[in-house]
DRENPA-3360 file (N, C-alpha, C; in nm, 2 decimals, always signed):
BEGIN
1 = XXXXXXXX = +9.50/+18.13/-3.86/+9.54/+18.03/-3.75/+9.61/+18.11/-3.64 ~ +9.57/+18.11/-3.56/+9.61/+18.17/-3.40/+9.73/+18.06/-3.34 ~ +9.70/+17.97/-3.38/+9.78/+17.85/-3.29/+9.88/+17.75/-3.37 ~ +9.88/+17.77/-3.51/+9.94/+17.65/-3.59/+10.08/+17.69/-3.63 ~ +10.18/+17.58/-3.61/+10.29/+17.57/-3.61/+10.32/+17.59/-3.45 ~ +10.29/+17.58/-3.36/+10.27/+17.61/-3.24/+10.26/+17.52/-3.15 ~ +10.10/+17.49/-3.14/+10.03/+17.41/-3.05/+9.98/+17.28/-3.10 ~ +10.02/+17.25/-3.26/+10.02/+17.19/-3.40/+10.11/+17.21/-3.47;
9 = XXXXXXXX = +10.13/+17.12/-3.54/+10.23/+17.13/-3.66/+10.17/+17.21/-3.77 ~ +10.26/+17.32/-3.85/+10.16/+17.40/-3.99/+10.18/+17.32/-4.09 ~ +10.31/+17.23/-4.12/+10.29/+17.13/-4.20/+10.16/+17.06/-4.21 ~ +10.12/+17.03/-4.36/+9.98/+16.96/-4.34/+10.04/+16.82/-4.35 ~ +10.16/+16.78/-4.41/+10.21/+16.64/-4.42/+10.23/+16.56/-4.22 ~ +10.28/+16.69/-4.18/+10.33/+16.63/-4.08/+10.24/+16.62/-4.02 ~ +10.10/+16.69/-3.95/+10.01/+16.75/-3.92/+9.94/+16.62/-3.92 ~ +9.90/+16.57/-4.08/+9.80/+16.49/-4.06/+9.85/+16.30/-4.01;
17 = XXXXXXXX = +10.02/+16.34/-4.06/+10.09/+16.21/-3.97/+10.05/+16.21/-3.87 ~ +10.03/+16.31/-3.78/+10.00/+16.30/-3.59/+9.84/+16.28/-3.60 ~ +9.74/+16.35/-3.63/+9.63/+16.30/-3.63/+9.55/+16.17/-3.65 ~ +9.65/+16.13/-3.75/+9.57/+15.98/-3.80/+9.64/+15.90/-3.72 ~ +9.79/+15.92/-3.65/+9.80/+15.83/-3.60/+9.72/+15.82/-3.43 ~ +9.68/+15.93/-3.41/+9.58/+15.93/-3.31/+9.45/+15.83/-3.32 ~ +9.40/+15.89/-3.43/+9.28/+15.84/-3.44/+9.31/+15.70/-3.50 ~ +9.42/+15.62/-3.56/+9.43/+15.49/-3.55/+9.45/+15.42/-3.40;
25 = XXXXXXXX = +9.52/+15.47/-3.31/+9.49/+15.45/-3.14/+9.36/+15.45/-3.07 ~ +9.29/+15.56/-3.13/+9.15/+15.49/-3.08/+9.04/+15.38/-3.07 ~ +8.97/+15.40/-2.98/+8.88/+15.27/-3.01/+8.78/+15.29/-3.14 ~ +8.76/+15.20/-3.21/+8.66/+15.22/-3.32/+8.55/+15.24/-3.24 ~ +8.42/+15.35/-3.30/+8.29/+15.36/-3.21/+8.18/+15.23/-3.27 ~ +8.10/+15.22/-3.21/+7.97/+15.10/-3.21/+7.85/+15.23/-3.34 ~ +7.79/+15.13/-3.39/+7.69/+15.17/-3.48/+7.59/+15.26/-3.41 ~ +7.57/+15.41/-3.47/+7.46/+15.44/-3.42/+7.47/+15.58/-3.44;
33 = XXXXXXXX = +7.40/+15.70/-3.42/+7.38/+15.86/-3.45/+7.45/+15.93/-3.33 ~ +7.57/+16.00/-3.39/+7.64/+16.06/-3.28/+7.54/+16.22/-3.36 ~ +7.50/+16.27/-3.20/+7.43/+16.43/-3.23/+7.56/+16.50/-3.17 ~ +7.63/+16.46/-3.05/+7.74/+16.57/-2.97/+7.80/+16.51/-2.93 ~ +7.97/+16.58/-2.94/+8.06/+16.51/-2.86/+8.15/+16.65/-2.78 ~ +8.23/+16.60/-2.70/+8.28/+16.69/-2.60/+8.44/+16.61/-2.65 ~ +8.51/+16.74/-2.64/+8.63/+16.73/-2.68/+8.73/+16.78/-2.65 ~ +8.90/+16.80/-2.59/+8.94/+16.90/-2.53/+9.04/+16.99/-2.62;
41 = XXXXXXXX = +9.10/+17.04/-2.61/+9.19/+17.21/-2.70/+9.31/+17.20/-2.65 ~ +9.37/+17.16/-2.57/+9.54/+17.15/-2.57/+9.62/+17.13/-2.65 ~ +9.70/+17.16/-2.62/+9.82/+17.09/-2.75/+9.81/+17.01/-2.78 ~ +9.83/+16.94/-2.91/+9.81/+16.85/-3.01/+9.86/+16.74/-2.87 ~ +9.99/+16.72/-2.92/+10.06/+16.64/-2.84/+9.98/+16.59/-2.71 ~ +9.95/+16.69/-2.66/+9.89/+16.68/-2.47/+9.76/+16.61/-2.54 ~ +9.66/+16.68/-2.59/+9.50/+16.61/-2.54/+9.49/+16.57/-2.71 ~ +9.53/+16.53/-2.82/+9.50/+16.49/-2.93/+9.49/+16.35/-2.91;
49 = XXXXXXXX = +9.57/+16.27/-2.82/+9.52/+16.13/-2.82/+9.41/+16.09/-2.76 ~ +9.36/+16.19/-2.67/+9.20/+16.20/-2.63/+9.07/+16.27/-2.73 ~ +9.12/+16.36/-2.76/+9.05/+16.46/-2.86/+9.01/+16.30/-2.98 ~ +9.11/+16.23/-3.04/+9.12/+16.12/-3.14/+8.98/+16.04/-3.10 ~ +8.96/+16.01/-2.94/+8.87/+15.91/-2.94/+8.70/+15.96/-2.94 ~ +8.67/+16.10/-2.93/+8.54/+16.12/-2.98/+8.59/+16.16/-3.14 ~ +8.64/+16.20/-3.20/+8.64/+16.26/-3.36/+8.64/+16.08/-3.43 ~ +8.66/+15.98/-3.34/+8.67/+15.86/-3.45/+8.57/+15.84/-3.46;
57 = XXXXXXXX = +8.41/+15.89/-3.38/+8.29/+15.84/-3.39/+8.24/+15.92/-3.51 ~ +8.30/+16.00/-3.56/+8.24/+16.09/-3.66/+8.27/+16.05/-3.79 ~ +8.35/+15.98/-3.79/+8.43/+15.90/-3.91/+8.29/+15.86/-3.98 ~ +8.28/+15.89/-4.11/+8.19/+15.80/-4.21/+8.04/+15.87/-4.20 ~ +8.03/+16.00/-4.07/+7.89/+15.99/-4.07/+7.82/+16.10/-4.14 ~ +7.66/+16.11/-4.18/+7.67/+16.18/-4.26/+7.56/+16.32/-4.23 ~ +7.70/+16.42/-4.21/+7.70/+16.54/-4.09/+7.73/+16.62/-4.19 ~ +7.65/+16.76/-4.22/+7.69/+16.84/-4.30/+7.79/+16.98/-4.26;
65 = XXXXXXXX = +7.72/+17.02/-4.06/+7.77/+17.14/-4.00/+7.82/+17.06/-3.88 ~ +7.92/+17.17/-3.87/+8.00/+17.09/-3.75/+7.97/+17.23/-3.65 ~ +7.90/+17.23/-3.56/+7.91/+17.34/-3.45/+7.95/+17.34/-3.37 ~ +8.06/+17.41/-3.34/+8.18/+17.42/-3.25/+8.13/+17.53/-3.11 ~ +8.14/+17.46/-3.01/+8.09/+17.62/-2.91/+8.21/+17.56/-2.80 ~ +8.33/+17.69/-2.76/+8.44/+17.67/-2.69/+8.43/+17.80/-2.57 ~ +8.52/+17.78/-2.50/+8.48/+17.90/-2.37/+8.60/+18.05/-2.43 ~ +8.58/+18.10/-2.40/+8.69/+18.24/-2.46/+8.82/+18.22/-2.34;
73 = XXXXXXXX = +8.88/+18.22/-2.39/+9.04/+18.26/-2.33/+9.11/+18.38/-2.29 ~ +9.08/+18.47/-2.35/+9.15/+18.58/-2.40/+9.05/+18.74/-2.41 ~ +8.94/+18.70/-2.41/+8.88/+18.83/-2.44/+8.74/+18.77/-2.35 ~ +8.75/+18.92/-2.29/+8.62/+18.91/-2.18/+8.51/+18.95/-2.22 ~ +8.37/+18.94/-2.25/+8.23/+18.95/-2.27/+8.14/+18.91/-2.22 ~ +8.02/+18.93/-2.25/+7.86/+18.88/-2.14/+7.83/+18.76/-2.31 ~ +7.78/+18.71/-2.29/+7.69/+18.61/-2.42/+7.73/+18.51/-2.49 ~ +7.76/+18.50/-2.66/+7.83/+18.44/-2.73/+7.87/+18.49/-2.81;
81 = XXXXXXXX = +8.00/+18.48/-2.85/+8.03/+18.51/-2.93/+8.07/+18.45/-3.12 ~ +7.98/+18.54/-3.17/+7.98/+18.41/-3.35/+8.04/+18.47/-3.41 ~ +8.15/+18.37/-3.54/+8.22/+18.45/-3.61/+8.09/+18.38/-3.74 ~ +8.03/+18.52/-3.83/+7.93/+18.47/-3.94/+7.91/+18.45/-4.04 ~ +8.09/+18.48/-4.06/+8.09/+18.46/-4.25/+8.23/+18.42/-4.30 ~ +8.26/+18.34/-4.39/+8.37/+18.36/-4.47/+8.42/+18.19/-4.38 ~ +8.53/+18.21/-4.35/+8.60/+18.03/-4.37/+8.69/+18.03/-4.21 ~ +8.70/+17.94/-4.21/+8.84/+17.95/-4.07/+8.93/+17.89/-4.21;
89 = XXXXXXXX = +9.11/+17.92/-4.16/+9.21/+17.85/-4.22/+9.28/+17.72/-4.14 ~ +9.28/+17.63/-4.19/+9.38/+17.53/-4.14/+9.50/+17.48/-4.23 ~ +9.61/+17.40/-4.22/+9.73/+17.34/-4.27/+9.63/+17.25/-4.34 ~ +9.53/+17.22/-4.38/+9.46/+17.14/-4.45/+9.35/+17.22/-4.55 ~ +9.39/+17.32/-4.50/+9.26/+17.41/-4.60/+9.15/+17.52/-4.55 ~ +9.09/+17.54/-4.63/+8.99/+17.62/-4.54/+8.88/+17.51/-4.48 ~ +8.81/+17.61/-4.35/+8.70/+17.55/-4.36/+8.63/+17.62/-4.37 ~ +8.52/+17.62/-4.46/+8.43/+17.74/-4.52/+8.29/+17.75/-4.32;
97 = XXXXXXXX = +8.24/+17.84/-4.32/+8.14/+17.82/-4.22/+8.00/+17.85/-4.31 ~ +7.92/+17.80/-4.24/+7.74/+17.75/-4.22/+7.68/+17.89/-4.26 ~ +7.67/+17.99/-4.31/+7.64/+18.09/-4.35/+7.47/+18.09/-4.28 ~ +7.42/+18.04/-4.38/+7.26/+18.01/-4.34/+7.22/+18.02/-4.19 ~ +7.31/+17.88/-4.12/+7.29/+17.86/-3.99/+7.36/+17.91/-3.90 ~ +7.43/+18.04/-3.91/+7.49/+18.13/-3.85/+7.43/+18.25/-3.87 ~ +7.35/+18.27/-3.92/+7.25/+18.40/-3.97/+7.13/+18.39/-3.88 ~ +7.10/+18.26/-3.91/+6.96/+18.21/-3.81/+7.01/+18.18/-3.63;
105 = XXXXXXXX = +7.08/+18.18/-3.59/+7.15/+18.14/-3.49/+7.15/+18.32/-3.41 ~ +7.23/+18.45/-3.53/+7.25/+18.53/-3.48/+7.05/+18.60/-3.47 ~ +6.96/+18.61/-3.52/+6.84/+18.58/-3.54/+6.78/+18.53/-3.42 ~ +6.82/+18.41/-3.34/+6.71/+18.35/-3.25/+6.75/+18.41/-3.14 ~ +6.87/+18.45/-3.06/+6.86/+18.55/-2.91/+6.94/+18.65/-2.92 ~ +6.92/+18.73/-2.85/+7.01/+18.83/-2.81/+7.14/+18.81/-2.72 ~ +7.15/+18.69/-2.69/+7.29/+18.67/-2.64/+7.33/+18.60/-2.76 ~ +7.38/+18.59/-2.83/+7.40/+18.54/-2.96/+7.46/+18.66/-3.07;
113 = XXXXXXXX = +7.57/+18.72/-3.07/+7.61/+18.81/-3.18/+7.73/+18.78/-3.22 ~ +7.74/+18.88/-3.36/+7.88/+18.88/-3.43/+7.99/+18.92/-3.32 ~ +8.11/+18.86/-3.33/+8.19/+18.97/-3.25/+8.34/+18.89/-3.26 ~ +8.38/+18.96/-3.36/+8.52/+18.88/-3.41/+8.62/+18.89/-3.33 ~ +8.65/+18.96/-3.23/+8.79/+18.97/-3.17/+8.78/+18.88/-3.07 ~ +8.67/+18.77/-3.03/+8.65/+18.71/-2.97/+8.74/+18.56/-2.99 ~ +8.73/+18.58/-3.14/+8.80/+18.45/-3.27/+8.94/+18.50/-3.29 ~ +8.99/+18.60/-3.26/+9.12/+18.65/-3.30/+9.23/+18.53/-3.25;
121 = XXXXXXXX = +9.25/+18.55/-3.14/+9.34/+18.51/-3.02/+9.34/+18.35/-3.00 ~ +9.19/+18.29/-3.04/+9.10/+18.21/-2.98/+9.17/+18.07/-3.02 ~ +9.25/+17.95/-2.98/+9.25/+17.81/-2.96/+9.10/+17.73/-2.93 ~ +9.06/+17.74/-2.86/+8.98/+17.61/-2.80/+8.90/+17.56/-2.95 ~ +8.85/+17.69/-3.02/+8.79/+17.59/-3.17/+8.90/+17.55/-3.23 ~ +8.96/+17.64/-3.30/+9.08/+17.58/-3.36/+9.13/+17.48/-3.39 ~ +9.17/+17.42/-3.24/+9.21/+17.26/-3.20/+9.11/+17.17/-3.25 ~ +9.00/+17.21/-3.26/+8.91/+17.08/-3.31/+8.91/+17.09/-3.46;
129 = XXXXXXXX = +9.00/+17.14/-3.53/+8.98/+17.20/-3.73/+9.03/+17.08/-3.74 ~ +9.19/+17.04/-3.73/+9.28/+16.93/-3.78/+9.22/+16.77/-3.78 ~ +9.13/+16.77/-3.64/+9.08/+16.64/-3.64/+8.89/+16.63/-3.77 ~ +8.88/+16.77/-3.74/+8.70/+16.79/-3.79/+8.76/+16.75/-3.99 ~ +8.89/+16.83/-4.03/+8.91/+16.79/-4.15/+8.96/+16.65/-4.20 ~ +9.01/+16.60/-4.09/+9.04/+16.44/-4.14/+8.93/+16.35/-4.17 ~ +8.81/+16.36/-4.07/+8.69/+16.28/-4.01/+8.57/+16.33/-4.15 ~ +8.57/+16.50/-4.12/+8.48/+16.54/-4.18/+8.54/+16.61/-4.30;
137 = XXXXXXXX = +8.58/+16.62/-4.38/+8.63/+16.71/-4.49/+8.54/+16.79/-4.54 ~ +8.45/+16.76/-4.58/+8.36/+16.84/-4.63/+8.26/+16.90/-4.54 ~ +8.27/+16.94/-4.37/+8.20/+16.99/-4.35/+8.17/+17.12/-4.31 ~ +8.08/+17.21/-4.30/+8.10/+17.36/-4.26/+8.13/+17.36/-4.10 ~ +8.15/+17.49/-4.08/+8.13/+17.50/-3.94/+8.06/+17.62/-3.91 ~ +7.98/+17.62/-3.77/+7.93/+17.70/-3.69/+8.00/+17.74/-3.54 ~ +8.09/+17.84/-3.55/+8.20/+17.88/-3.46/+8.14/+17.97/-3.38 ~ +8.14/+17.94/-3.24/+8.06/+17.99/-3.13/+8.14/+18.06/-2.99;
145 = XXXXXXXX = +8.21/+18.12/-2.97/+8.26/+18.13/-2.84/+8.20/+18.23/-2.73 ~ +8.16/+18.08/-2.60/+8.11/+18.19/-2.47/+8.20/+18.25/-2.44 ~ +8.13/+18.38/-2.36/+8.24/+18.48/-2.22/+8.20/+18.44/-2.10 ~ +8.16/+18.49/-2.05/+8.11/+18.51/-1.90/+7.99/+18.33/-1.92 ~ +8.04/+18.28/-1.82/+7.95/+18.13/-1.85/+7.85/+18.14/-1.76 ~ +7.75/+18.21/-1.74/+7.62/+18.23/-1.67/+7.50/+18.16/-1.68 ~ +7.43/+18.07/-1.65/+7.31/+17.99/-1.62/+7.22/+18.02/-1.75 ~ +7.22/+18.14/-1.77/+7.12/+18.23/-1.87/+7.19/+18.22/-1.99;
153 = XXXXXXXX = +7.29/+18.22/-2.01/+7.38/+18.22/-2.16/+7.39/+18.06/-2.23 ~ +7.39/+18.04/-2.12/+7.42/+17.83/-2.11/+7.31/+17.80/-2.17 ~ +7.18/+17.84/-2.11/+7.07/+17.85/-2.14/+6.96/+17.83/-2.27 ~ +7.05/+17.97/-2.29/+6.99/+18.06/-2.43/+7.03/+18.02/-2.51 ~ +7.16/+17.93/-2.52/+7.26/+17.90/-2.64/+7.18/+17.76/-2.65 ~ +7.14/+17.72/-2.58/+7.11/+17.55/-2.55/+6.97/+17.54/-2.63 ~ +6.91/+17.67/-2.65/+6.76/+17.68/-2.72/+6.78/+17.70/-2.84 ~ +6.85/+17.83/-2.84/+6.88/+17.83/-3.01/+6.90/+17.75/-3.05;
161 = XXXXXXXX = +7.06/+17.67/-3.03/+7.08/+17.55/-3.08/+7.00/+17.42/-3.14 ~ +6.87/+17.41/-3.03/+6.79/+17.35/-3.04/+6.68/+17.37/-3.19 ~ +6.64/+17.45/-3.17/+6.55/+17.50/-3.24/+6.60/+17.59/-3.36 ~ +6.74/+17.58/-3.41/+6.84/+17.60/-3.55/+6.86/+17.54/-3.61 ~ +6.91/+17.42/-3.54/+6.94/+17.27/-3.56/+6.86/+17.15/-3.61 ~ +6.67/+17.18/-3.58/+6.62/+17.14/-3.62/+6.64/+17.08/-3.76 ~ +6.60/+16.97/-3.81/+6.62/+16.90/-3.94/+6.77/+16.89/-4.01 ~ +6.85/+16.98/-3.95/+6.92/+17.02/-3.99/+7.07/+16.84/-3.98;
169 = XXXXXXXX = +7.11/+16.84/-4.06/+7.28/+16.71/-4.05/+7.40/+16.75/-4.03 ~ +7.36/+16.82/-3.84/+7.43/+16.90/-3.76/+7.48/+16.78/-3.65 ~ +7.61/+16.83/-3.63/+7.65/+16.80/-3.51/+7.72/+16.87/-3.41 ~ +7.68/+16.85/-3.30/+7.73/+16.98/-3.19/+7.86/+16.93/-3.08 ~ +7.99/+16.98/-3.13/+8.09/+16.98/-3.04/+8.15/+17.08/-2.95 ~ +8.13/+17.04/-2.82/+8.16/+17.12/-2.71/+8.36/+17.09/-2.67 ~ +8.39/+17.22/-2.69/+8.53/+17.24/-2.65/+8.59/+17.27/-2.51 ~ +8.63/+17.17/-2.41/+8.66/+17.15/-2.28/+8.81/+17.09/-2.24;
177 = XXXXXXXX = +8.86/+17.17/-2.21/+8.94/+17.08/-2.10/+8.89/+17.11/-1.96 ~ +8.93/+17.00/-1.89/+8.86/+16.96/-1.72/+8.97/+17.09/-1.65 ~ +8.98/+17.04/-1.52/+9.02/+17.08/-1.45/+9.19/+17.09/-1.46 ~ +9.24/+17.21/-1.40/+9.40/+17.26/-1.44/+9.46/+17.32/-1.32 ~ +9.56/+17.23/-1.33/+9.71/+17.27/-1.26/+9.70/+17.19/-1.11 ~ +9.65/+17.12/-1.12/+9.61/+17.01/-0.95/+9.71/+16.89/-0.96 ~ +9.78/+16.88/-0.87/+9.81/+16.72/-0.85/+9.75/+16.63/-0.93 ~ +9.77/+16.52/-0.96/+9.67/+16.41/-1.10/+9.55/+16.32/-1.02;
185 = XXXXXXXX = +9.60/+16.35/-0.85/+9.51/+16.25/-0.79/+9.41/+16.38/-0.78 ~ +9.45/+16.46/-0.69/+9.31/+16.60/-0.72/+9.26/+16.63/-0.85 ~ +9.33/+16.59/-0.89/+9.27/+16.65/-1.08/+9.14/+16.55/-1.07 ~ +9.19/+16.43/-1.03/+9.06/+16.30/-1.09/+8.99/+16.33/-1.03 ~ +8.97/+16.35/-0.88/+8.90/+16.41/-0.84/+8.78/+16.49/-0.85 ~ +8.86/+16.58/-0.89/+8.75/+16.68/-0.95/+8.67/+16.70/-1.09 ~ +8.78/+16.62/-1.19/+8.76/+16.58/-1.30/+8.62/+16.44/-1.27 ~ +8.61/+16.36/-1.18/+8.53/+16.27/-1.17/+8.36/+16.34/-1.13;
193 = XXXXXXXX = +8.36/+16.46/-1.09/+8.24/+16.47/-1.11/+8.16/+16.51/-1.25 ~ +8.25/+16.57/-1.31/+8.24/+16.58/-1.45/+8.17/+16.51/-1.50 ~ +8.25/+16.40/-1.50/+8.21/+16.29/-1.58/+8.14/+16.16/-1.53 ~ +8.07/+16.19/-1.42/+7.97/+16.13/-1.37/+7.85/+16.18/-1.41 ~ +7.88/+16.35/-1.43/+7.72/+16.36/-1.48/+7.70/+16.40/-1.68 ~ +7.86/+16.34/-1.71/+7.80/+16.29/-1.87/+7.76/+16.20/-1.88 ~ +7.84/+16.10/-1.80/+7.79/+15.95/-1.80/+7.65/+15.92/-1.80 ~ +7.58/+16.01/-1.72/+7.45/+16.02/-1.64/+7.35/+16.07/-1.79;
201 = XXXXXXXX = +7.46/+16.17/-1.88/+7.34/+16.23/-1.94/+7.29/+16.35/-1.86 ~ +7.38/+16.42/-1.76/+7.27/+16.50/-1.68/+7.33/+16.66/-1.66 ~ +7.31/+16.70/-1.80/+7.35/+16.84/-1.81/+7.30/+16.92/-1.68 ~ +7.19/+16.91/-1.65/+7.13/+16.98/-1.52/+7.20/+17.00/-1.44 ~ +7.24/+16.83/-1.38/+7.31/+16.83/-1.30/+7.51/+16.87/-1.28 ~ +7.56/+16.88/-1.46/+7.64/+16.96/-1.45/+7.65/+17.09/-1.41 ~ +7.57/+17.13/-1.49/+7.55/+17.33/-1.48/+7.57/+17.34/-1.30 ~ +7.50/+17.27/-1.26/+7.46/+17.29/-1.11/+7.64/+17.28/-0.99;
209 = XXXXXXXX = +7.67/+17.15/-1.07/+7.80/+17.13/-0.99/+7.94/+17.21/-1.06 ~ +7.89/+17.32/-1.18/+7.96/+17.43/-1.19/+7.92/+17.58/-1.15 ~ +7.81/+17.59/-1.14/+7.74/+17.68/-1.04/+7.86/+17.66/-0.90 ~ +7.88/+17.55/-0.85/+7.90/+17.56/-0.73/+8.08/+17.56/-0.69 ~ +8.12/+17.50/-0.84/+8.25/+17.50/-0.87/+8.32/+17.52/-0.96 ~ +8.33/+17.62/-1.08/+8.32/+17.66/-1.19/+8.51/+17.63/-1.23 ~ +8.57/+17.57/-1.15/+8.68/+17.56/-1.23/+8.65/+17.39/-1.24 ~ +8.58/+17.35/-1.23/+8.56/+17.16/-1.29/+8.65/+17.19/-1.39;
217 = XXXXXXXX = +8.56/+17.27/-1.54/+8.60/+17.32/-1.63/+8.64/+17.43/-1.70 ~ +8.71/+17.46/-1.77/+8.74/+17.61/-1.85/+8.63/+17.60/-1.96 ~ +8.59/+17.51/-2.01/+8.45/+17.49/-2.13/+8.37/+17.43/-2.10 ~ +8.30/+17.45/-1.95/+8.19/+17.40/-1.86/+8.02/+17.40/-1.92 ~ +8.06/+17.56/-1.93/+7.90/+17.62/-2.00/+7.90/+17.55/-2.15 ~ +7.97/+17.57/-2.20/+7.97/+17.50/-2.32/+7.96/+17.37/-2.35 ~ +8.01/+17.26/-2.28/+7.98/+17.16/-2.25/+7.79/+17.15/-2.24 ~ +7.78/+17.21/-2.10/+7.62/+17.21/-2.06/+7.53/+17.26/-2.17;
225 = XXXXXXXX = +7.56/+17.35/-2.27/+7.51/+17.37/-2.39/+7.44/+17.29/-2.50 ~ +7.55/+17.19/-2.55/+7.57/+17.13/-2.65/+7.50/+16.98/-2.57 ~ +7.49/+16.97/-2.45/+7.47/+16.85/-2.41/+7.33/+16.85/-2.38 ~ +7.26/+16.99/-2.36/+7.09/+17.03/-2.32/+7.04/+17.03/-2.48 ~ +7.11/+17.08/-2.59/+7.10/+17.11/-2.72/+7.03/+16.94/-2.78 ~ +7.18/+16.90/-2.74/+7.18/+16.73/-2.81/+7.07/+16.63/-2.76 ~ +7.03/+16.62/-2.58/+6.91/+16.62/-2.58/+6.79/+16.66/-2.64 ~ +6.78/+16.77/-2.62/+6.63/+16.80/-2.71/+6.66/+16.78/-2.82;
233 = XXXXXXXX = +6.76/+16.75/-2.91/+6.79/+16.70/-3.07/+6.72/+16.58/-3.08 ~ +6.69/+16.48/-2.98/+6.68/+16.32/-2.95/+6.81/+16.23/-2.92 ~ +6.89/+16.31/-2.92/+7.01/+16.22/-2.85/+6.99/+16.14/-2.68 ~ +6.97/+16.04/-2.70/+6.94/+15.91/-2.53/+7.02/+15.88/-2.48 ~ +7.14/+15.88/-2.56/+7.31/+15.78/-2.46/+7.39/+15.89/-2.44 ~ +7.47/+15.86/-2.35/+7.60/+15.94/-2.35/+7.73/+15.82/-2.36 ~ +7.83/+15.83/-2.36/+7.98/+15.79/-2.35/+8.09/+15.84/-2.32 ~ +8.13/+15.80/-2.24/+8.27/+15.83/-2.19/+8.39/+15.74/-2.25;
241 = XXXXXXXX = +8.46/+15.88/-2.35/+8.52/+15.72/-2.44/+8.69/+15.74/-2.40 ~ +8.68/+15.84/-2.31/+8.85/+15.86/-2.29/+8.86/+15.96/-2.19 ~ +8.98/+15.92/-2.04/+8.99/+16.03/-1.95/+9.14/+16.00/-1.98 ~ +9.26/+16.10/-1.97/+9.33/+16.15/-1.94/+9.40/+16.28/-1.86 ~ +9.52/+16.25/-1.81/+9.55/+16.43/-1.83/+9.68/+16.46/-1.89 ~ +9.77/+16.53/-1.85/+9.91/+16.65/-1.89/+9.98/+16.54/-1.89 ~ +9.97/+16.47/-1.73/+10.09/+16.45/-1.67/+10.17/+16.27/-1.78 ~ +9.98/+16.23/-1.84/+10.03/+16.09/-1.90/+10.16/+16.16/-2.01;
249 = XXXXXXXX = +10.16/+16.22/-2.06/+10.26/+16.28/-2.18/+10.36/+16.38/-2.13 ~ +10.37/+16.46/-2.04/+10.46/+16.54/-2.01/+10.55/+16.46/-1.87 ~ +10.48/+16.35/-1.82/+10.56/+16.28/-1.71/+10.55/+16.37/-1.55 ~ +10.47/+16.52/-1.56/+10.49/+16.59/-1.44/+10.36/+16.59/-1.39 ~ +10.27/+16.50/-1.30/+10.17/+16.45/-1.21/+10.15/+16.53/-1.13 ~ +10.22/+16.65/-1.11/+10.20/+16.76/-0.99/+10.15/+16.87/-1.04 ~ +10.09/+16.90/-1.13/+10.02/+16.97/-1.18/+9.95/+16.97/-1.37 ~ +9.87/+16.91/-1.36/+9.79/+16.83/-1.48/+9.71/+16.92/-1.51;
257 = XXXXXXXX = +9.66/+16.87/-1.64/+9.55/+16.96/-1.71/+9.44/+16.85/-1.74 ~ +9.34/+16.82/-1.69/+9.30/+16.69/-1.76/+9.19/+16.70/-1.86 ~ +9.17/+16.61/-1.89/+9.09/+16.57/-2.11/+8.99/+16.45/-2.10 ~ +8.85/+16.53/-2.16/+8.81/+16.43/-2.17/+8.73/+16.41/-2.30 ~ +8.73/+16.31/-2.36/+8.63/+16.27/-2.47/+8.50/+16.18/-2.46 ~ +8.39/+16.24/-2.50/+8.27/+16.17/-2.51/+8.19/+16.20/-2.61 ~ +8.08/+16.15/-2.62/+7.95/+16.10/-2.75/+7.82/+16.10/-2.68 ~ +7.73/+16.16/-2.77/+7.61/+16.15/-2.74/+7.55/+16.14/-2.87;
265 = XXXXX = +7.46/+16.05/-2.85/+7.36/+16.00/-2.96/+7.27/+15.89/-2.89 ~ +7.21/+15.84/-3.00/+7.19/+15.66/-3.02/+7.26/+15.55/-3.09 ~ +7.27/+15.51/-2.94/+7.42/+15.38/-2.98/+7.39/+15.26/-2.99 ~ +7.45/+15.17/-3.05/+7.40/+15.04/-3.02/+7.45/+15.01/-2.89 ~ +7.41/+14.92/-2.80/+7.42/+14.85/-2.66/+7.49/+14.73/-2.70;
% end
């Protein structure tokens, strides 16, 4: 754990107090196949009561790999970065990872390799373990971190994924926080184009409005990944099931971090 007792509680008693009581605040999801959800990595505290409202759609479902693709923080590279064997740790336990589907994954492109120092340092997966073990307990994961978020990497990851994932009782979570350090009315702002084109379903049209503006997001590409992935999976709807930012919990509106949670699958209407 890079981040626990920190940015989380390492207590697992205390730990899973805060999560459940998260995910009791959320809205219960409607019937139907969640393929990907988008979710953000802040402090527990800051974005876990957002983070809560896509992880409740995952509640009950029956998902074997959880694949995690988050943007790098910390260490700079061209591609993706996979960690391919052995477990992540959390205050809840291990999580073992996808061995199989991290083999085949490293196998389908060349932007796609082992490269552990990428996972050393790394938060943005992390933050999704404490909610992925309450929801999902038993499930593996597939731990992915981009570098450099280029058209072609966004791309390449969006195929593999595709075509890895096949048959597979996979679900693809993209690790994002929006936009950071803006006033809360600039934040929405810019945070609203975002999420006009999940709403839409229109990865295309995100990649493009980060092409042109790449701090929307710090987990932009990744987002655009898991959302081209989840499409060609058969996923038809999108959801926007929570916007926040910093400032609702820290009280300071002059420079926000903002969060968002969504779903993709087939929902009921």
């Amino acid at each position: 754990m890079a981040v626990g007792g920190s940015w989380y509680p390492a207590d697992p008693d205390r730990l899973a107090r805060d999560v459940d009581r998260y995910l009791a605040d959320a809205v219960t999801a409607p019937a139907g196949d969640v393929r990907a959800l988008i979710a953000p990595h802040a402090g527990l505290m800051y974005s876990g009561p957002v983070a809560a409202y896509a992880y409740k759609w995952l509640a009950g479902c029956d998902v074997d790999i959880a694949v995690l693709v988050g943007p790098s923080h910390y260490v700079a590279f061209e591609g993706v970065a996979l960690y391919e064997r052995g477990a992540f740790d959390t205050p809840f336990g291990a999580v073992p990872i996808a061995e199989r589907c991290t083999a085949a994954l490293a196998l389908s492109s060349n932007k796609i390799r082992e490269h552990a120092p990428a996972h050393l340092r790394e938060h943005s997966l992390e933050m999704q373990l404490p909610f992925l073990k309450r929801v999902l307990p038993a499930a593996e994961i597939v731990p992915l971190v981009m570098g450099a978020q280029r058209r072609e990497t966004v791309q390449a990851l969006a195929a593999s994924l595709t075509s890895v994932l096949k048959g597979r009782k996979a679900v693809l979570i993209a690790s994002t926080d929006l936009s950071h350090y803006h006033d809360a009315i600039a934040a929405a702002k810019l945070d609203a184009t975002v999420i006009k084109h999940v709403e839409r379903f229109d990865p295309d049209g995100l990649l493009a409005a980060l092409d042109a503006y790449p701090e929307h997001a710090c987990g932009g590409g990744p987002a655009v990944s898991v959302m081209l992935a989840a499409k060609a999976l058969g996923a038809s709807d999108a959801r926007v099931l929570k916007y926040a930012d910093s400032g609702d919990v820290s009280g300071d509106k002059d420079a926000v971090v903002g969060y968002l949670a969504a779903a993709f699958g087939t929902f009921s209407h």
